[in-house]
C-alpha distance (Angstrom), angle and dihedral (degrees) to the residues before:
residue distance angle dihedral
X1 . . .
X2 3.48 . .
X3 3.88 123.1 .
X4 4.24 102.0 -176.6
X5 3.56 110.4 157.0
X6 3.64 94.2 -101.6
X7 3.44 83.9 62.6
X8 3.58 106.7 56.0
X9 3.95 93.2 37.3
X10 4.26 89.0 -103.4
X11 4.12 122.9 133.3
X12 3.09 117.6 -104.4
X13 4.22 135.6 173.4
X14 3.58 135.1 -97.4
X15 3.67 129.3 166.0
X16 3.69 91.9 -42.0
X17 4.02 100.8 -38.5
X18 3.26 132.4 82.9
X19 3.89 113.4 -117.4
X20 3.87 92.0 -117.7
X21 4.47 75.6 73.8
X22 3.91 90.0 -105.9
X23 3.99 109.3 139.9
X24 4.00 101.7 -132.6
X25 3.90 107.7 -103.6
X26 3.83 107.1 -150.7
X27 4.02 115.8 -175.6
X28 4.27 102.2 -115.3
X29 4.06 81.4 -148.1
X30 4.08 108.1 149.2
X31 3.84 127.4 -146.7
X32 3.91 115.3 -144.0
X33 3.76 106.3 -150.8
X34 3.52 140.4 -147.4
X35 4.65 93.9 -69.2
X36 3.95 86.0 -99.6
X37 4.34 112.7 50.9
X38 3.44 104.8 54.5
X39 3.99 125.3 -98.2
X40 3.78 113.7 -102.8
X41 3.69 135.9 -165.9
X42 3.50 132.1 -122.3
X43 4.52 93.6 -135.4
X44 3.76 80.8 56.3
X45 3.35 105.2 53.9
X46 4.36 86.2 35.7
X47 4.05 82.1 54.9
X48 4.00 106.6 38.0
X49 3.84 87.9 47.8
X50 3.54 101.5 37.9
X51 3.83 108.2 -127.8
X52 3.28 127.7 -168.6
X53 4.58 103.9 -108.1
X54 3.57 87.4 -138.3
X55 3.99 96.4 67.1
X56 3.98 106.1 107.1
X57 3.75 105.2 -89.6
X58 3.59 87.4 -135.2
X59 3.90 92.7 56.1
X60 3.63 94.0 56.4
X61 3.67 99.1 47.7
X62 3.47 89.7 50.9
X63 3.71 96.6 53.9
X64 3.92 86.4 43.3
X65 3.95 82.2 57.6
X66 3.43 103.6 49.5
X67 4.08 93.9 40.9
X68 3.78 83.5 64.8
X69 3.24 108.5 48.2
X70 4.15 89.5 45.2
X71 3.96 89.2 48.6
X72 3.85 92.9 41.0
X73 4.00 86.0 52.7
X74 3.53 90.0 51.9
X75 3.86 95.5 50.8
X76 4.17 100.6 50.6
X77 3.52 90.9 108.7
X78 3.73 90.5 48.0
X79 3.42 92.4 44.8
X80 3.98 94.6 46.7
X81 3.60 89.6 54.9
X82 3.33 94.1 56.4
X83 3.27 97.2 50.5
X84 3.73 89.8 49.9
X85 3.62 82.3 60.9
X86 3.85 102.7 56.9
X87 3.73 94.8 -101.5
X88 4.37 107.0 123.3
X89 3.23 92.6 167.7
X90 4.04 131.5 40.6
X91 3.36 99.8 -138.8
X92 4.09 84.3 60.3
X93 4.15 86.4 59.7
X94 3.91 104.6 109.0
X95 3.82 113.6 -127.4
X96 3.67 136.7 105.7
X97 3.86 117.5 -26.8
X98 3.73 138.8 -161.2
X99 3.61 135.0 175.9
X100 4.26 84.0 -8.0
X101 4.14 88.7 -56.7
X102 3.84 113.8 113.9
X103 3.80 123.2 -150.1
X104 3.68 95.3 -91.2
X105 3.34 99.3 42.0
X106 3.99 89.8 54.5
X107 4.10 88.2 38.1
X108 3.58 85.2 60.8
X109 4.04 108.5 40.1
X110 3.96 73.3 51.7
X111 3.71 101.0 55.9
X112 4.22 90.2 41.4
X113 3.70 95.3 50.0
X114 4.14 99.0 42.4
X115 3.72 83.9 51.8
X116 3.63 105.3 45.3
X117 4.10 82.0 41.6
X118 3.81 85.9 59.0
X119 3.78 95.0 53.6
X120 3.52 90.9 49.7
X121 4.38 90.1 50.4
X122 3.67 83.8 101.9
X123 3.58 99.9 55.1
X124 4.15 97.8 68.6
């Protein structure tokens, strides 16, 4: 027996709507960082990870928050040598690029949102 969330009356996603028909409403709410890790934005990190909309806004920026500052405290030393190097920013730090994101810029919007995702496990 099947037990899809159309099924069983649950949300679920589809190419940007839920299947109840309601476009997903992500809050375009940006995050200025430290001067060296990038900024991020909240409707990204709601979109890459695919979060439920009806999460408290408030809940979700929060655990965008803290998932920064714990992965920026982990990364002075990566940061200072960097710096050391000549490189202010880490978008500036040569490596492999895509789309105009390097490596460690990607590595570390990946680390920030998989963490601040797993604080927010609990929520749906």
């Amino acid at each position: 027996m099947c037990h899809c969330a159309v099924e069983t009356g649950q949300s679920a996603f589809f190419g940007g709507f839920m299947f109840s028909g309601k476009p997903l409403d992500y809050q375009d709410e940006p995050l200025a960082n430290n001067g060296f890790w990038p900024d991020l934005n909240l409707k990204d990190f709601q979109a890459q990870r695919s979060l439920p909309p009806d999460i408290d806004a408030d809940t979700i920026s929060q655990a965008l928050l803290a998932a920064v500052a714990e992965v920026n405290a982990e990364l002075e030393n990566v940061e200072a040598s960097w710096k050391a190097k000549g490189h202010t920013l880490a978008a500036d730090v040569p490596g492999v690029k895509m789309g105009g994101l390097n490596s460690l810029c990607a590595q570390y919007m990946k680390a920030v949102f998989a963490r601040a995702k797993a604080d927010l496990l609990g929520e749906f």
